[in-house]
C-alpha positions as a Markdown table, in Angstrom:
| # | Residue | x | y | z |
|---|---|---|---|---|
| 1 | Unk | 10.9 | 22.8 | 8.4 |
| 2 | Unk | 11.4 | 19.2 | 9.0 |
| 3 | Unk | 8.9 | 19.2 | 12.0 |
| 4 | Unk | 6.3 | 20.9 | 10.0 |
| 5 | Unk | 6.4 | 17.3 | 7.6 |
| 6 | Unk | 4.4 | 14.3 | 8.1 |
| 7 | Unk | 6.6 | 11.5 | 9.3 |
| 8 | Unk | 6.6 | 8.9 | 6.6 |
| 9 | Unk | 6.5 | 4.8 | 8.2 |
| 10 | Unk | 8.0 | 2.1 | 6.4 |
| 11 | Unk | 7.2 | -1.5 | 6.8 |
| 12 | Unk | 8.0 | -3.1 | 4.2 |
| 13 | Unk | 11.0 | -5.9 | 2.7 |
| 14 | Unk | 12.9 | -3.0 | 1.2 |
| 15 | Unk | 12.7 | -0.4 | 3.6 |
| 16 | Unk | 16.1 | 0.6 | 4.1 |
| 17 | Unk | 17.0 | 0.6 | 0.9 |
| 18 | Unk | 13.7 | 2.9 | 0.7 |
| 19 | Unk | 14.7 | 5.0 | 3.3 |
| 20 | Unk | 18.3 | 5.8 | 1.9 |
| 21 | Unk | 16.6 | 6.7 | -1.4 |
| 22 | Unk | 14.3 | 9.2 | 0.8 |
| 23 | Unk | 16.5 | 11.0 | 2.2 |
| 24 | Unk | 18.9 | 11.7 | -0.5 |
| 25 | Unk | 15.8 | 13.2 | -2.3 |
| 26 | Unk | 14.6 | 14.8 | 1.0 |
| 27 | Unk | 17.2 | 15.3 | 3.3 |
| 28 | Unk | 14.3 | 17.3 | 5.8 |
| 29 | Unk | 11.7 | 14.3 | 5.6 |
| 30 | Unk | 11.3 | 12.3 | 8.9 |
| 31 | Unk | 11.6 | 8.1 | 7.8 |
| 32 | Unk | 11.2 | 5.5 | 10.4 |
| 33 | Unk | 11.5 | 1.9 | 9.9 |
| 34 | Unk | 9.0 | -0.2 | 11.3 |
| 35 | Unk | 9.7 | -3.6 | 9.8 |
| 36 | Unk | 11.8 | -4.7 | 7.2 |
| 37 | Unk | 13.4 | -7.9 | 6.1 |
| 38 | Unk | 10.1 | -10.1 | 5.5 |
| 39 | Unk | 9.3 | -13.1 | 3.8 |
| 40 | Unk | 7.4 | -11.9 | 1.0 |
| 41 | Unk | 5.3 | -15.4 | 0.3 |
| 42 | Unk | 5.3 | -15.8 | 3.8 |
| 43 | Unk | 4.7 | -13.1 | 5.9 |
| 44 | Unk | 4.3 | -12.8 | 9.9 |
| 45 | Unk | 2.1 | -11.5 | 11.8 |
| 46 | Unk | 3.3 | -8.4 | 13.1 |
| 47 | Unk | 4.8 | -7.8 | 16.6 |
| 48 | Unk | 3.3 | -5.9 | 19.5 |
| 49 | Unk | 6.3 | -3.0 | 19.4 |
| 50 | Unk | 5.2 | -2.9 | 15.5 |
| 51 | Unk | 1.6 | -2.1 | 16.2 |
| 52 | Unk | 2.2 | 0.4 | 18.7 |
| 53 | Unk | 4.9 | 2.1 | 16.0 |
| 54 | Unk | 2.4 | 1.6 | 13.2 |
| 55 | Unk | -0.8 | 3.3 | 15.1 |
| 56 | Unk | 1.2 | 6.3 | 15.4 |
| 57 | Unk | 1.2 | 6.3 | 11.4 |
| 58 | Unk | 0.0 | 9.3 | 9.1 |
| 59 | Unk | 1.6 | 7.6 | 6.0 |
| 60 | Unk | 2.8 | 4.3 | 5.2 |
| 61 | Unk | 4.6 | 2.5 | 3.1 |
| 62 | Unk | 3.5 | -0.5 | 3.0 |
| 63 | Unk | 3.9 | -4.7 | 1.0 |
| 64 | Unk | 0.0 | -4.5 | 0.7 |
| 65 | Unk | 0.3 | -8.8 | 2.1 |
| 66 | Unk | 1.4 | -7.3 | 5.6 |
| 67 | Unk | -2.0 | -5.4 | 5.7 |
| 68 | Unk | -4.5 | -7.7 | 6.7 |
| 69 | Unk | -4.1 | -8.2 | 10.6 |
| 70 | Unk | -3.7 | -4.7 | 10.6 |
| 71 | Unk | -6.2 | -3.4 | 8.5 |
| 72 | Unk | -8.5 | -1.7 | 11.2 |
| 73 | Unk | -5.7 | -1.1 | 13.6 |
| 74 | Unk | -4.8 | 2.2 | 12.3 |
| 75 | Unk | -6.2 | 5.0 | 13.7 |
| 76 | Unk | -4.3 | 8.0 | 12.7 |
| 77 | Unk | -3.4 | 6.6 | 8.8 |
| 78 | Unk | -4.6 | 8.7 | 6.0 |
| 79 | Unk | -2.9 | 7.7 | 3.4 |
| 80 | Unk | -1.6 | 3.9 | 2.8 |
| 81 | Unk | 1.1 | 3.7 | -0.6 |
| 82 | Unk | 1.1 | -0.2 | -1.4 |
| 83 | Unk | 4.2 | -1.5 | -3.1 |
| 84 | Unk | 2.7 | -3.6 | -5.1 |
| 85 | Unk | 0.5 | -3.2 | -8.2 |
| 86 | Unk | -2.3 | -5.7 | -6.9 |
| 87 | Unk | -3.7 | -5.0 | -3.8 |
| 88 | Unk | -5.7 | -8.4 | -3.9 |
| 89 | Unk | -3.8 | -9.3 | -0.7 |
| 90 | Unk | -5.4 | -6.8 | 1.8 |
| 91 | Unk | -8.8 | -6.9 | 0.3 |
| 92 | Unk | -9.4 | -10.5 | 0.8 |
| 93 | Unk | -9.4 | -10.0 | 4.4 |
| 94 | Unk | -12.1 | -7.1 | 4.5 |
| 95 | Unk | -14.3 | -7.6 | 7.0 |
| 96 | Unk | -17.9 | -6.9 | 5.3 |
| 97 | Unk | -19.6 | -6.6 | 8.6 |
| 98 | Unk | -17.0 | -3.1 | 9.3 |
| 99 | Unk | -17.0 | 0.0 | 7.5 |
| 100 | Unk | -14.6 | 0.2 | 4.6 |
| 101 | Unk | -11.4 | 2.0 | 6.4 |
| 102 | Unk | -11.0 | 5.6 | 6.4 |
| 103 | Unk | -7.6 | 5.8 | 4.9 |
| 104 | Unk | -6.6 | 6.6 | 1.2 |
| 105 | Unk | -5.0 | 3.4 | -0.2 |
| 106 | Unk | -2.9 | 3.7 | -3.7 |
| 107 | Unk | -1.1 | 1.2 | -5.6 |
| 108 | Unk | 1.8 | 0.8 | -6.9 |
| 109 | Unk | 0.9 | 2.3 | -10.6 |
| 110 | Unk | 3.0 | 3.3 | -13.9 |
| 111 | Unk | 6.2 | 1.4 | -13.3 |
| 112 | Unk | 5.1 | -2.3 | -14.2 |
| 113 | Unk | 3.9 | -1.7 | -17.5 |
| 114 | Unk | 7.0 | -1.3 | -19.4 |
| 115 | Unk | 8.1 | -4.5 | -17.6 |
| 116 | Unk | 5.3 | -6.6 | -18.7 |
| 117 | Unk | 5.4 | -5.8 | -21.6 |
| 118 | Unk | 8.7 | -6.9 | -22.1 |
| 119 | Unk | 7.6 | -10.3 | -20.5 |
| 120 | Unk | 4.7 | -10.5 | -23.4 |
| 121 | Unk | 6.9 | -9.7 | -26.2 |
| 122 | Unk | 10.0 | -11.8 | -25.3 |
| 123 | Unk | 7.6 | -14.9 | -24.5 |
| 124 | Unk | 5.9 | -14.3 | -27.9 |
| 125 | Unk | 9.0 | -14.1 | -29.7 |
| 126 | Unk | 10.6 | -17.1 | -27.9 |
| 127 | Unk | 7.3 | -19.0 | -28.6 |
| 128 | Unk | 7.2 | -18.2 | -32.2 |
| 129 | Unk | 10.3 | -18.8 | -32.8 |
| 130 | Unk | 10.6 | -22.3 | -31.1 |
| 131 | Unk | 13.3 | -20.8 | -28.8 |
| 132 | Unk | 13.2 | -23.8 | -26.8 |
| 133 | Unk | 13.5 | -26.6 | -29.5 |
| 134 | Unk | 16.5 | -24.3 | -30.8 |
| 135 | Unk | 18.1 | -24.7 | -27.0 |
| 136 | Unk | 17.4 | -28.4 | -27.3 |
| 137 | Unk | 19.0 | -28.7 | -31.0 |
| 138 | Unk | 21.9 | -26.4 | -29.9 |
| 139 | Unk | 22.7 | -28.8 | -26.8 |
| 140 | Unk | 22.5 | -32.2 | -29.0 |
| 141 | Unk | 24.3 | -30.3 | -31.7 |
| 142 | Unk | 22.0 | -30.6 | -33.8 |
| 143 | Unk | 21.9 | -28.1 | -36.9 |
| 144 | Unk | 17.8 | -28.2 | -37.7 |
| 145 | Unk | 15.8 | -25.8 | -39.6 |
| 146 | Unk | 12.2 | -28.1 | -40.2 |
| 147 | Unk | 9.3 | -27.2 | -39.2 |
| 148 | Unk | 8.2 | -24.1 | -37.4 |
| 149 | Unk | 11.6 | -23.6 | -36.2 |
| 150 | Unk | 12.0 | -22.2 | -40.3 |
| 151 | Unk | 8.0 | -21.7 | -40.8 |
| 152 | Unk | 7.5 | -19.5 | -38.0 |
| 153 | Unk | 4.9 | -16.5 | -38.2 |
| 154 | Unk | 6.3 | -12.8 | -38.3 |
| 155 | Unk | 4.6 | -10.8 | -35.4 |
| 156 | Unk | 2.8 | -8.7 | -37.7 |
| 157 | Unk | 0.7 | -11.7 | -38.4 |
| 158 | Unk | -0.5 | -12.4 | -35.3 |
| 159 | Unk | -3.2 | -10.8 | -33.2 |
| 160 | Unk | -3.2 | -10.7 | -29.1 |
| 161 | Unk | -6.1 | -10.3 | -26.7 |
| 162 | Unk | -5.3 | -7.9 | -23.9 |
| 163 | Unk | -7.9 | -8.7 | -21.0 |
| 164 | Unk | -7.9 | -5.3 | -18.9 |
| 165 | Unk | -6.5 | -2.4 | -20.8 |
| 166 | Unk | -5.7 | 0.2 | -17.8 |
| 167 | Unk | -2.1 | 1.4 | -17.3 |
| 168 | Unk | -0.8 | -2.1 | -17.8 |
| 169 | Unk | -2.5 | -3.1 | -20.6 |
| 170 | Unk | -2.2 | -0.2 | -22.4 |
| 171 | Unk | 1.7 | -0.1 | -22.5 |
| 172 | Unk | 1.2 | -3.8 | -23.7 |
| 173 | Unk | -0.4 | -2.9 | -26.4 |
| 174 | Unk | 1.3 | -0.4 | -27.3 |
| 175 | Unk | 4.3 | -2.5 | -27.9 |
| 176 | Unk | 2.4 | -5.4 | -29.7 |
| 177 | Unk | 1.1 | -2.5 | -31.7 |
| 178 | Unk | 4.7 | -0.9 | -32.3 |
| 179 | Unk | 5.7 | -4.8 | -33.6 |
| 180 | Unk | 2.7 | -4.9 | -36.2 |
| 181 | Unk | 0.5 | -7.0 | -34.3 |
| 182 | Unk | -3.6 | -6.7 | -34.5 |
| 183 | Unk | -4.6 | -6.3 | -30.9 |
| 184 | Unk | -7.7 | -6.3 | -29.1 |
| 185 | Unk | -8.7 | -4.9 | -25.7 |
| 186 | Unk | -11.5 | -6.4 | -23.1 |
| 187 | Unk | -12.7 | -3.7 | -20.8 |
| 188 | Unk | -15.9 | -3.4 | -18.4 |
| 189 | Unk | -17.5 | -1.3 | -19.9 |
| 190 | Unk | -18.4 | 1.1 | -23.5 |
| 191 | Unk | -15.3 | 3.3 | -23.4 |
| 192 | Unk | -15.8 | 7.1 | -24.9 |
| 193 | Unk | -13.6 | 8.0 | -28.2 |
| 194 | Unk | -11.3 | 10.0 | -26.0 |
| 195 | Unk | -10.5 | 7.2 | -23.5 |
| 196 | Unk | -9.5 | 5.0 | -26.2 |
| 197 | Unk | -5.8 | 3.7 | -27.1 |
| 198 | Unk | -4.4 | 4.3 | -30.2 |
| 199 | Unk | -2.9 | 1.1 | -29.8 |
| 200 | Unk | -5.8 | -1.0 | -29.8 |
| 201 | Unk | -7.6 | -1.9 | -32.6 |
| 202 | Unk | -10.7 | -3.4 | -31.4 |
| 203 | Unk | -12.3 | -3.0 | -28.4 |
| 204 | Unk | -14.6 | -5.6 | -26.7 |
| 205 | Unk | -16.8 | -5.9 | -23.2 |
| 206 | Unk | -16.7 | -8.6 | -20.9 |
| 207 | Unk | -20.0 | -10.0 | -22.6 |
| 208 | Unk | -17.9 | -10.2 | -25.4 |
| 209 | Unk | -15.0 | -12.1 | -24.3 |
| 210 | Unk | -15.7 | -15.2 | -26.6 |
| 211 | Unk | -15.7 | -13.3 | -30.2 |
| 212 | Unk | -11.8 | -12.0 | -28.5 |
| 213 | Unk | -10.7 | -15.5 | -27.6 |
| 214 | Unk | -11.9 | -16.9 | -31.1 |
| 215 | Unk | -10.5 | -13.8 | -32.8 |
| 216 | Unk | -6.8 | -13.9 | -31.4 |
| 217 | Unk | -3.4 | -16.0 | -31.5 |
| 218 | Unk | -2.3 | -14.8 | -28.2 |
| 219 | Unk | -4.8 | -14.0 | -25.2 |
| 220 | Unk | -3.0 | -11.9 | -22.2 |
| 221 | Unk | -4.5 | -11.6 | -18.9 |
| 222 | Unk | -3.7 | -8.9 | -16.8 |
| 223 | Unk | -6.9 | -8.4 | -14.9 |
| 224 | Unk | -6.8 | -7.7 | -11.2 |
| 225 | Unk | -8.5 | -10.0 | -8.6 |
| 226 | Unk | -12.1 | -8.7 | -8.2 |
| 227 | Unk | -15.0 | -10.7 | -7.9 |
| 228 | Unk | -16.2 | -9.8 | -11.2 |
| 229 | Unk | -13.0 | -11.3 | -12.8 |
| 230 | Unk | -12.3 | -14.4 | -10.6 |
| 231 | Unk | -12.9 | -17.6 | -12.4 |
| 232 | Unk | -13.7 | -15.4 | -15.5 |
| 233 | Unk | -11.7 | -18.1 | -17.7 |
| 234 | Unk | -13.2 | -21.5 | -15.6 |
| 235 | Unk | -15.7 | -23.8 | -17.7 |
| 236 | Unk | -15.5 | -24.2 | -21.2 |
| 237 | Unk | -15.5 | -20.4 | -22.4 |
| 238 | Unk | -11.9 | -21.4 | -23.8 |
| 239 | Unk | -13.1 | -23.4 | -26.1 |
| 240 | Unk | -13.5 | -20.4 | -28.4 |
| 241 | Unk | -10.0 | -20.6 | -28.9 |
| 242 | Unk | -10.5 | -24.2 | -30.5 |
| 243 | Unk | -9.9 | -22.6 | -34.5 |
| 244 | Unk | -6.5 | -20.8 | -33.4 |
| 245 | Unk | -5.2 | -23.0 | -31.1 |
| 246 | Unk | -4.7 | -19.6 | -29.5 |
| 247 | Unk | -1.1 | -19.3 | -26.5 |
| 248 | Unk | -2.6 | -18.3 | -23.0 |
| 249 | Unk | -0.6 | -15.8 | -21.1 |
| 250 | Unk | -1.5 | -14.5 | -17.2 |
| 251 | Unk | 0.2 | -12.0 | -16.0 |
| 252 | Unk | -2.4 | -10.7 | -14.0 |
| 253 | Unk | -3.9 | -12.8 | -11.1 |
| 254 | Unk | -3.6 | -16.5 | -10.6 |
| 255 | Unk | -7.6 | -16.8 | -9.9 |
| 256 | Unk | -8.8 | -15.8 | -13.5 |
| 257 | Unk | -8.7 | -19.4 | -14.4 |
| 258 | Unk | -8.0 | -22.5 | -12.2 |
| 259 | Unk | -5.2 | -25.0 | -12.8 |
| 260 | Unk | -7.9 | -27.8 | -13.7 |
| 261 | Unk | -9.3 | -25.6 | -16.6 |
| 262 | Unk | -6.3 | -24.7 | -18.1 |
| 263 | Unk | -4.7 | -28.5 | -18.3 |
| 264 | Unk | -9.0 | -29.4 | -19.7 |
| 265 | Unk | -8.0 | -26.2 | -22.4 |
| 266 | Unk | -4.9 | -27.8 | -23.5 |
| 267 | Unk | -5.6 | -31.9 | -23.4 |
| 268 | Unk | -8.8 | -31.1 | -25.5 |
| 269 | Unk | -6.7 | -28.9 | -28.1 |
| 270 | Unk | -8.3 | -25.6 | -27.4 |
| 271 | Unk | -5.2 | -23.5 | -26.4 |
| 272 | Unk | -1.7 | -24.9 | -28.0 |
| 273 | Unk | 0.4 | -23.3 | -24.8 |
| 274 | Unk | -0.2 | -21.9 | -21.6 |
| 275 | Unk | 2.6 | -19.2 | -20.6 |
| 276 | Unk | 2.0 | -18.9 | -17.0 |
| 277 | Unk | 3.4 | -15.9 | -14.1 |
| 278 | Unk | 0.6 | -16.5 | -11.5 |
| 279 | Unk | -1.3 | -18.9 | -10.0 |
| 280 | Unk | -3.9 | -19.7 | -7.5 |
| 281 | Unk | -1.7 | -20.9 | -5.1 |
| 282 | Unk | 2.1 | -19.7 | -4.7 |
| 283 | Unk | 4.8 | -20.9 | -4.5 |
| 284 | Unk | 2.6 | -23.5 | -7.1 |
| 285 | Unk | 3.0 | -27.0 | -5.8 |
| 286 | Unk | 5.2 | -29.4 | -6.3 |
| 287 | Unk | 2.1 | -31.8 | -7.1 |
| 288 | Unk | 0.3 | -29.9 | -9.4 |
| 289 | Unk | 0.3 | -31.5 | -12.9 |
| 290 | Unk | 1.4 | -28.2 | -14.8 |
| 291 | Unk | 5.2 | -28.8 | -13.6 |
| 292 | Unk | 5.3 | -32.0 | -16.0 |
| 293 | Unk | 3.2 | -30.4 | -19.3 |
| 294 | Unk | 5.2 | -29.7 | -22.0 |
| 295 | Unk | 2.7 | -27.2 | -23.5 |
| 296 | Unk | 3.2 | -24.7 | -20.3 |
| 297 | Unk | 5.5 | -22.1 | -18.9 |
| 298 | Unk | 5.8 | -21.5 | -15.5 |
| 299 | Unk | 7.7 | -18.4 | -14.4 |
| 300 | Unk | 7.5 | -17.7 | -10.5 |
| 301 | Unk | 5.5 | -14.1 | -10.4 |
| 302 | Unk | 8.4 | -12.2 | -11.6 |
| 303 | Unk | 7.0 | -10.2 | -15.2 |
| 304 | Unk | 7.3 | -7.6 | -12.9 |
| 305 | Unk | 9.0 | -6.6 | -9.6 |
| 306 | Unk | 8.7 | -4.0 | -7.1 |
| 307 | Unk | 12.1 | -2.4 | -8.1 |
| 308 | Unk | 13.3 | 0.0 | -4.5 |
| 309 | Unk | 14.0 | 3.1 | -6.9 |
| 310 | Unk | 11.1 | 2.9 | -8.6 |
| 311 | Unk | 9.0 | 2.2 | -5.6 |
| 312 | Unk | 10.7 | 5.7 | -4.0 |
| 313 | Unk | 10.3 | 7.7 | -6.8 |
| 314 | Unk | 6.6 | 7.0 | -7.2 |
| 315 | Unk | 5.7 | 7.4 | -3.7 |
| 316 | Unk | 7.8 | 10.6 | -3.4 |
| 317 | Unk | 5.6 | 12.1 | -6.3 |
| 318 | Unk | 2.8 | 10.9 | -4.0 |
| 319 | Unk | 4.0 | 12.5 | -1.2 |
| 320 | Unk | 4.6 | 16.3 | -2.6 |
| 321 | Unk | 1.1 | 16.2 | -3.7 |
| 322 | Unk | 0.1 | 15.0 | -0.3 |
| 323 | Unk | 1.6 | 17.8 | 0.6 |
| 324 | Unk | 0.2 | 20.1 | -1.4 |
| 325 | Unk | -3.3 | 18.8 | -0.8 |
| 326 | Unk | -3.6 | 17.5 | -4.6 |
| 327 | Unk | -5.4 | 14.5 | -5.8 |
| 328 | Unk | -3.2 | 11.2 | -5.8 |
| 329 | Unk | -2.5 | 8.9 | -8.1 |
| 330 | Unk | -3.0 | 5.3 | -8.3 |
| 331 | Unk | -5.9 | 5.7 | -5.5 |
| 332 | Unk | -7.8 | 2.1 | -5.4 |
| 333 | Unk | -11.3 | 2.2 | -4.6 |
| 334 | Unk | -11.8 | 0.7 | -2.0 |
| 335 | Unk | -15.3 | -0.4 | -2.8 |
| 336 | Unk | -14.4 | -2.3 | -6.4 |
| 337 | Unk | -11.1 | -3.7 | -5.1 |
| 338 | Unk | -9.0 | -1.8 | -8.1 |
């Protein structure tokens, strides 16, 4: 039987972890290691002996930022599983002049949802509840209650902006919405009463973005990197946020906005604080000016990680209906980018 399955390829940073996993779910399924071990940020290019292994790939499982020098390189692949939720990092090194690749490419999908969500929520609460002037008191021993550290706002009266409501989004809201908060979702386009969430209140289309950012306390990227949604937040369009003082959060992609437009949002009183997982360059610099603003908070791209497990079990779900000829989920189109 165990001839009779594809072989599976891994080249990835967690791929004997991966593999382990694999075969205790399916002892009879053929796993070879390609590459493991790799700088994540920082990737090489790959070895000779690693294309020659990799050409001979059906299915691979794959860190989507190894990709690009290998992206027409594949002749036998059919089906690509990323192990990431973006897959920004292989499609900024298309080559327009080819044909889009022949291979099925899916993300990464239904996992990170729950974990960004929690990195909304907590961040919210924290910032509401002036979690970090509480550390500061605590260490000075300092017993405090003025302000907003005693005035703070209960959840229930605050509103959020979700910018892209797919899997992600969704589960976000669904928590803000399980804590009493108003939330509004920014889609593409006019969405149909069944492909609604229950969980968000009001929907609104990117042509509508400023009556969201002028409607909500907290605005939450989670848009891929498309060129539709790069630089969507660049200029002055946050200036809509001038009457709440709105909290920026991106957990999405580090291109929505640039760094000079979101230090212009907060010196000229637009947005009160920036709450910041990605960036347009990372690691982020040790220069750039957002390091020494009080009014941001820089995490390093970790609301959600690509847990080995979790990464396994998806793919193996994948891989039965690969089997069985069924449709896949997560597939990314490869002409959109998402």
């Amino acid at each position: 039987m165990a001839s009779r399955l594809p072989v599976v390829h891994l080249y990835t940073c967690m791929a004997e972890t991966v593999q382990e996993l694999l075969h205790k779910l399916c002892p009879e399924m053929t796993v070879k290691v390609v590459g493991s071990n790799f700088d994540t940020l920082l990737p090489s290019d790959p070895t000779p002996e690693h294309v020659a292994a990799l050409q001979e790939a059906e299915i691979l499982l794959m860190d989507p930022n190894l990709m690009p020098p290998l992206m027409y390189q594949l002749p036998r692949l059919k089906w690509m599983q990323s192990t990431w939720a973006g897959v920004d990092a292989m499609f900024k090194h298309l080559d327009k002049t080819k044909p889009l690749p022949s291979y099925t490419l899916t993300r990464f999908g239904g996992v990170f949802g729950p974990a960004m969500a929690e990195y909304v929520i907590s961040h919210i609460v924290n910032t509401e509840r002036r979690a970090h002037k509480q550390w500061e008191n605590q260490a000075k021993g300092l017993w405090d209650r003025s302000g907003d550290i005693h005035n703070y706002r209960p959840l229930t009266m605050l509103s959020v902006g979700i910018l892209g409501v797919g899997d992600i989004g969704k589960e976000i809201a669904r928590c803000c919405k399980t804590f009493g908060m108003t939330v509004w979702g920014m889609v593409r386009r006019e969405l149909s009463e069944g492909k609604r969430s229950p969980y968000v209140d009001h929907y609104r289309k990117f042509s509508e973005l400023p009556e969201l950012l002028q409607k909500c306390d907290y605005i939450c990227n989670v848009l891929p990197s498309t060129a539709e949604t790069k630089g969507l937040l660049n200029g002055n369009i946050l200036e809509s946020c001038k009457e709440k003082k709105s909290v920026l959060i991106n957990v999405g992609r580090g291109d929505v906005i640039s760094e000079e437009t979101i230090v212009n949002a907060i010196q000229s009183g637009w947005i009160s604080h920036a709450i910041l997982d990605v960036f347009e360059t990372e690691p982020l610099p040790v220069t750039s000016q957002l390091w020494k603003m009080p009014q941001v908070t820089i995490t390093p791209h970790v609301s959600a990680v690509s847990i080995p497990s979790q990464v396994t079990d998806m793919f193996y779900e994948n891989y039965q209906r690969y089997l069985k000829g069924e449709e896949l989920k997560y597939v990314v189109n490869l002409e959109s980018g998402y």
